[in-house]
N, C-alpha and C positions, 0 to 999 in steps of 0.2 A: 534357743535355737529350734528353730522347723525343721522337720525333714521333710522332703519328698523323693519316694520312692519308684523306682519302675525303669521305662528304657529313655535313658536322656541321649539327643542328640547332642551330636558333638558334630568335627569337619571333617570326620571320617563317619559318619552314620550313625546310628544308632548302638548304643550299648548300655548292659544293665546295668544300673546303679542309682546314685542317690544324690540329691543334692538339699542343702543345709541353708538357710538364709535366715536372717536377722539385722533388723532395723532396717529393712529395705535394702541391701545389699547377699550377694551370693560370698557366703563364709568358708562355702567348702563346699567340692564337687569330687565322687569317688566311684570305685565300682562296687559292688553288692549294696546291699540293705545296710543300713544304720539309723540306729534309733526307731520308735516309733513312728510311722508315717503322717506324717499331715495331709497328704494326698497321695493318691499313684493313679500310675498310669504314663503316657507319653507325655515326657518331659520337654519339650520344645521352647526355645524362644520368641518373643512376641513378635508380632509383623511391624512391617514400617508399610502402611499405605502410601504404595508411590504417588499416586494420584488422586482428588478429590474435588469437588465441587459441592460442599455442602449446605452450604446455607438454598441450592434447589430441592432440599428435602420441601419447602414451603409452598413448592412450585406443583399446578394439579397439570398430568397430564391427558396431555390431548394424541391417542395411540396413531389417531391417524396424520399427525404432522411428520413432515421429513425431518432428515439433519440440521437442514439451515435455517427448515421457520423455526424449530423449536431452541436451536441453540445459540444461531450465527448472531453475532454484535452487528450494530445496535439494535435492531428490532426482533430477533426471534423472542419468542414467547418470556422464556425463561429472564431474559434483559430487563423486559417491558414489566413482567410479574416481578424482581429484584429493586427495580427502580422504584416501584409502586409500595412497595411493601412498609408498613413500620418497622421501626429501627427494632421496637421490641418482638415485634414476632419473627425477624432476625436470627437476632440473637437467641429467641425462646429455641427455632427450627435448630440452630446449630449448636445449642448446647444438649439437646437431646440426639445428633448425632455421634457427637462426643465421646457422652456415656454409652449409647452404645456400642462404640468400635472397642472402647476400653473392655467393657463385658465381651466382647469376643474375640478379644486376643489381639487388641491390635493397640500398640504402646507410643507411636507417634506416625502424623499423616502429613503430607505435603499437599496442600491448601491451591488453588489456583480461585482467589479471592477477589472475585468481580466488588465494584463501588469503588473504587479509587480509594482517597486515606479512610474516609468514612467505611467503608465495607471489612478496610483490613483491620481498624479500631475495634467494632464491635466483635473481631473475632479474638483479638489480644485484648478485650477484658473476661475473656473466659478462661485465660492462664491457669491452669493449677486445676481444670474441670477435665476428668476424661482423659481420652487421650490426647495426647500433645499436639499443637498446630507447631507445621512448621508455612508459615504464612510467606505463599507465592502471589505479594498484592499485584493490580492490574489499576493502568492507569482508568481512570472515569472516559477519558474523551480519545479517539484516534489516532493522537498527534502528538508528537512531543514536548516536553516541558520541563526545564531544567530543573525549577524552586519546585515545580507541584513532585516530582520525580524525587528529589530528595527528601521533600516533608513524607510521602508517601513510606520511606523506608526509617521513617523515625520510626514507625511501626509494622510495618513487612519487614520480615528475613528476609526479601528476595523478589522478584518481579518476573511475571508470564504474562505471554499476551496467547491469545484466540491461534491466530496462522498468519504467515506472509501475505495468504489471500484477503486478509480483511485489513491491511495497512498501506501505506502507501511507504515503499521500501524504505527510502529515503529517511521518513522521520523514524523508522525501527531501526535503522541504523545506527541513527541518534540516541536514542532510548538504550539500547545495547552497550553503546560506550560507554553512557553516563552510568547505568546500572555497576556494571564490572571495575569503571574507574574507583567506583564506592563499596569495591571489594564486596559486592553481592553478586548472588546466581541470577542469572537469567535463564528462563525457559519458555519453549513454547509449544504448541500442539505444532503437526508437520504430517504431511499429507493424508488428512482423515477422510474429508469428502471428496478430494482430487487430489491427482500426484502434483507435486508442488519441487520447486527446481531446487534440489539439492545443497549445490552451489552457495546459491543467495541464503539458505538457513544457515550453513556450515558457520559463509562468512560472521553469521552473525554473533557467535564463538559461542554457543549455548550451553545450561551445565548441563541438559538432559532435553532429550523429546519426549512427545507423548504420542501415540497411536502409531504410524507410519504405514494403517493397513492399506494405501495405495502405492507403497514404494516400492519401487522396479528392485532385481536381487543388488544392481549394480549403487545403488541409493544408499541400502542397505549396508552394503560393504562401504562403501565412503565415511558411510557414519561409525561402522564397526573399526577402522584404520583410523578415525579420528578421537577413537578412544571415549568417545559419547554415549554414554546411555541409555535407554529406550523402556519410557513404560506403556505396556499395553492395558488395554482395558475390555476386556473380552466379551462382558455380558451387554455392558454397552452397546459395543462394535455391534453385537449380533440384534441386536434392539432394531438397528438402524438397515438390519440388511448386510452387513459385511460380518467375514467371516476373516477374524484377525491372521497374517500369515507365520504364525508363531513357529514355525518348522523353521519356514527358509530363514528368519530371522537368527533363528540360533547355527544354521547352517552357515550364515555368512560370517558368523564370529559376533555377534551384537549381545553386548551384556544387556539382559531382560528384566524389569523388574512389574511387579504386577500394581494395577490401579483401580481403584472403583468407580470413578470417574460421577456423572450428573447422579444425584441423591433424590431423585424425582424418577429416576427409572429403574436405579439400582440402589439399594441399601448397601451403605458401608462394608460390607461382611467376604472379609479375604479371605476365610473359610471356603464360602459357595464360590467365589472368584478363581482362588485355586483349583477348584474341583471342574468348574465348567474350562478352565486351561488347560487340566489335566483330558480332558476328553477330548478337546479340540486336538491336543498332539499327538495323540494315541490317533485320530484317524488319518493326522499327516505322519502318519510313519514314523514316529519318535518315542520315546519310552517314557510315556505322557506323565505316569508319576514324580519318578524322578525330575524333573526336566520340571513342571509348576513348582514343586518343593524348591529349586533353586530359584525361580522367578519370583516367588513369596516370600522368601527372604533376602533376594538381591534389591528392596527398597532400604536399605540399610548402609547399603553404597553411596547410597544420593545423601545422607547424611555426612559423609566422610569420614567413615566406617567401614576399612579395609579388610574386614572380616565381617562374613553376613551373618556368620553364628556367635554368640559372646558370653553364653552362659561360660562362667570362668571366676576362681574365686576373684574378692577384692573390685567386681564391677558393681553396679547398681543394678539391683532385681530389677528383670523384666523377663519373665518368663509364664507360662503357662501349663497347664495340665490335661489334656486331652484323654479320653476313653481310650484303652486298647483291646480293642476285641477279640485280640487273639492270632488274631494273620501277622503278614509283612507286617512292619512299621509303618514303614512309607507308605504302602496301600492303604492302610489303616488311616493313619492322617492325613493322607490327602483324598482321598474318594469316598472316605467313612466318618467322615466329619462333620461334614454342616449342618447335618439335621440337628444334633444337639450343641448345648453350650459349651462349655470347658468348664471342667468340673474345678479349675481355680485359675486365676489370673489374676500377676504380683505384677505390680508397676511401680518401683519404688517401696513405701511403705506401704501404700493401698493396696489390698488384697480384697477380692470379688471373687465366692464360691459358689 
């Protein structure tokens, strides 16, 4: 048995104590010190990257392109460089993202996986590398397809597309049915570059959105009343010129979860993404720490994982160790973090100190 000692979060905050794990499982979680430490410090659970786009780690940017040369289907940049690419420098780009999000505390991602089956294959022979894909494949062409749609999810968890704007509704409609009839998530981006009719996403029964930085507060509240999801992506968003409305969002009721989104503008690291969240809410009027620390761990949701915290005996380690400086907790972890690594990170058996 391991110990790790210091202040462990729990669903009431932070408090001091210890936690015990062995053979990649949590054995025992208590308060005070016990046994020698194997680490200390801020005891926290691992993130779930709600959002990702990784294999554009490969992608070189161009600072002076908008939103839609560089990302929009089919032709922005990031497509064209995707489609062009080998299959092994692919695979080489996204297995080096991998390892990294696992070295920084981040224990499984949701994938929005451009290439149709080919794109999401090469990301499912990386199983068992890093942190965990949860692979949102994307069809190769426009339009729907019954057989290419089902082969597609012998190997996708789950299917995203781009936005409403880049389809023609009707065959998303299609795709939608077909998705969910096969007891898979559908998702999709929803008003990034333009406000986008509410309505026509709703209908389209989605597990989760992603951005929504043009949605009116009344958007907002439709999707928060339909019980749907929402992950932002803040350094992104600000890359592009928009300034995510993560205030009104949580004002409307919208459960928030955080994302890193293109891997070409941003590196994987929920660390810095929390931390640039945490300052965007603190100047909308919100109690910016608190308020990212719940968005950083509300990707854990979108797994269907009804508690965002789960350090707890008898579950499978995934947990991490962060510096404490000495202040708040919270302050501490989320605004005093990024600069350094995490002085340990258990995912299972595999431990990274």
């Amino acid at each position: 048995m391991r110990y790790l000692s210091g202040l462990v979060l729990g669903q009431n905050g932070f408090f001091p104590g210890h936690v015990g794990i062995e053979d990649g499982m949590v054995a025992e979680i208590g308060r005070g010190r016990k046994g020698s430490a194997y680490a200390r410090g801020l005891i926290v659970p691992t993130f779930v990257n709600a959002h990702t786009h990784i294999a554009d780690y490969i992608v070189p940017v161009d600072p002076a392109m908008t939103l839609e040369e560089l990302v929009a289907p089919p032709k922005g940049l990031k497509h064209r460089m995707l489609e062009q690419a080998r299959p092994e420098d692919l695979i080489r780009g996204m297995l080096t993202m991998k390892r990294f999000m696992a070295r920084r505390g981040v224990s499984h991602f949701l994938d929005f996986r451009e290439g149709g089956y080919d794109g999401s294959e090469y990301l499912r022979r990386l199983d068992g590398e890093g942190a965990e894909a949860v692979i949102m494949g994307r069809p190769k062409l426009l339009e729907f397809c019954r057989s290419g749609t089902r082969r597609l999810l012998k190997v996708a968890d789950g299917v995203a597309v781009s936005s409403i704007t880049d389809w023609e509704y009707s065959e998303l409609e299609k795709l939608s049915e077909e998705v969910r009839a096969q007891g898979r998530p559908f998702a999709l981006h929803a008003s990034e570059r333009v406000r986008e009719d509410i309505d026509k996403v709703l209908a389209l029964k989605p597990s989760h959105l992603v951005h929504m930085t043009e949605a009116t507060d009344a958007d907002m509240r439709e999707v928060a009343e339909a019980g749907i999801p929402v992950v932002v992506c803040p350094r992104s968003n600000l890359f592009f010129g928009k300034v995510p409305p993560l205030g009104r969002m949580l004002a409307a009721g919208l459960t928030v979860a955080l994302g890193t989104d293109n891997a070409m503008v941003c590196l994987p690291d929920m660390l810095v993404e929390m931390e640039v969240a945490a300052r965007i809410l603190r100047a909308q009027g919100r109690n910016g720490a608190k308020d990212a620390l719940d968005m950083a761990m509300n990707g854990r949701k979108l797994l269907n994982r009804q508690e965002s915290f789960s350090i707890e005996p008898g579950v499978r380690c995934e947990l991490m160790v962060l510096r404490h400086r000495g202040g708040d907790p919270v302050s501490d972890l989320v605004l005093r973090s990024a600069s350094d690594a995490p002085e340990l990170v258990c995912i299972g058996k595999n431990c990274w100190r």
